[in-house]
C-alpha positions in Angstrom: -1.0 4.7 19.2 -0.1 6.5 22.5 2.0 9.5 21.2 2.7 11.2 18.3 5.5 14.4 18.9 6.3 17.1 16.6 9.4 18.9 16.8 9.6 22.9 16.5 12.1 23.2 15.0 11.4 21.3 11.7 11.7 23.6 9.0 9.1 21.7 6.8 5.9 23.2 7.8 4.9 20.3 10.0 2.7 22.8 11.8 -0.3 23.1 10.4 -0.5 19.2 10.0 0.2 19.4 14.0 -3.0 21.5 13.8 -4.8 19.5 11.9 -4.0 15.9 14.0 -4.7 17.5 16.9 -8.3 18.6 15.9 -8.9 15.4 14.3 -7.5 12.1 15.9 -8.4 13.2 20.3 -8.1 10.1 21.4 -4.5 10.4 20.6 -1.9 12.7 22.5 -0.4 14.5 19.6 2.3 17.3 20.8 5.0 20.0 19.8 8.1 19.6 21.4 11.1 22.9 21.3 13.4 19.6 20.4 13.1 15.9 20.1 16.6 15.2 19.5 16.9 14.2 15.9 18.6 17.0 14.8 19.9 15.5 11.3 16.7 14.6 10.5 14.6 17.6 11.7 17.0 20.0 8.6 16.8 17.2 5.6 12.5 16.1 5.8 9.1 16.6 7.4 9.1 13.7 10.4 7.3 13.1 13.9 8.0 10.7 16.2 5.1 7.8 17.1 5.9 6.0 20.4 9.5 7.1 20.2 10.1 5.9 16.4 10.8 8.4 13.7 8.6 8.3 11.0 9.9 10.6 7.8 8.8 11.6 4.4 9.5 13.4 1.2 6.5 15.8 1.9 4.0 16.9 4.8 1.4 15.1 2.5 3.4 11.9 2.4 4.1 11.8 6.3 0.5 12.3 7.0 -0.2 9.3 5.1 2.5 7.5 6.9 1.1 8.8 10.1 -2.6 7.4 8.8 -1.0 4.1 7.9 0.5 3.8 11.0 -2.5 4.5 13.1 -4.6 2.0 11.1 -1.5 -0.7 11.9 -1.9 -0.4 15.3 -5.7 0.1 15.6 -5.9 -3.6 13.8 -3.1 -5.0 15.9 -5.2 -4.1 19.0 -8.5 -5.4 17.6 -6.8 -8.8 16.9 -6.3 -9.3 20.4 
């Protein structure tokens, strides 16, 4: 996991878990972008972006376990090597 963006403009109170990946998971670059060009998306759910793929949910709750599942993916794909 290199990057996880945020966009502003989601209107699903992605902010405060912004704050709260930021504090927790430093060794990964977690940022707020004023637009990450997924406009359709950004009005209809809570989503980020992880190296360049959208990941989307129902609920904040529900991305942040999709954000934890996806960190865990990757950490084991990098240990298998």
């Amino acid at each position: 996991m290199k990057k996880i963006y945020f966009c502003k403009k989601n209107k699903f109170a992605t902010k405060t878990l912004y704050q709260f990946l930021k504090r927790t998971f430093k060794h990964v670059k977690v940022k707020r972008k004023d637009c990450v060009g997924k406009c359709k998306m950004c009005k209809h759910c809570p989503f980020v972006l992880i190296d360049g793929e959208a990941v989307k949910a129902a609920t904040t709750d529900e991305l942040y376990d999709r954000i934890s599942y996806e960190m865990t993916k990757q950490w084991w794909a990098f240990r298998k090597k």
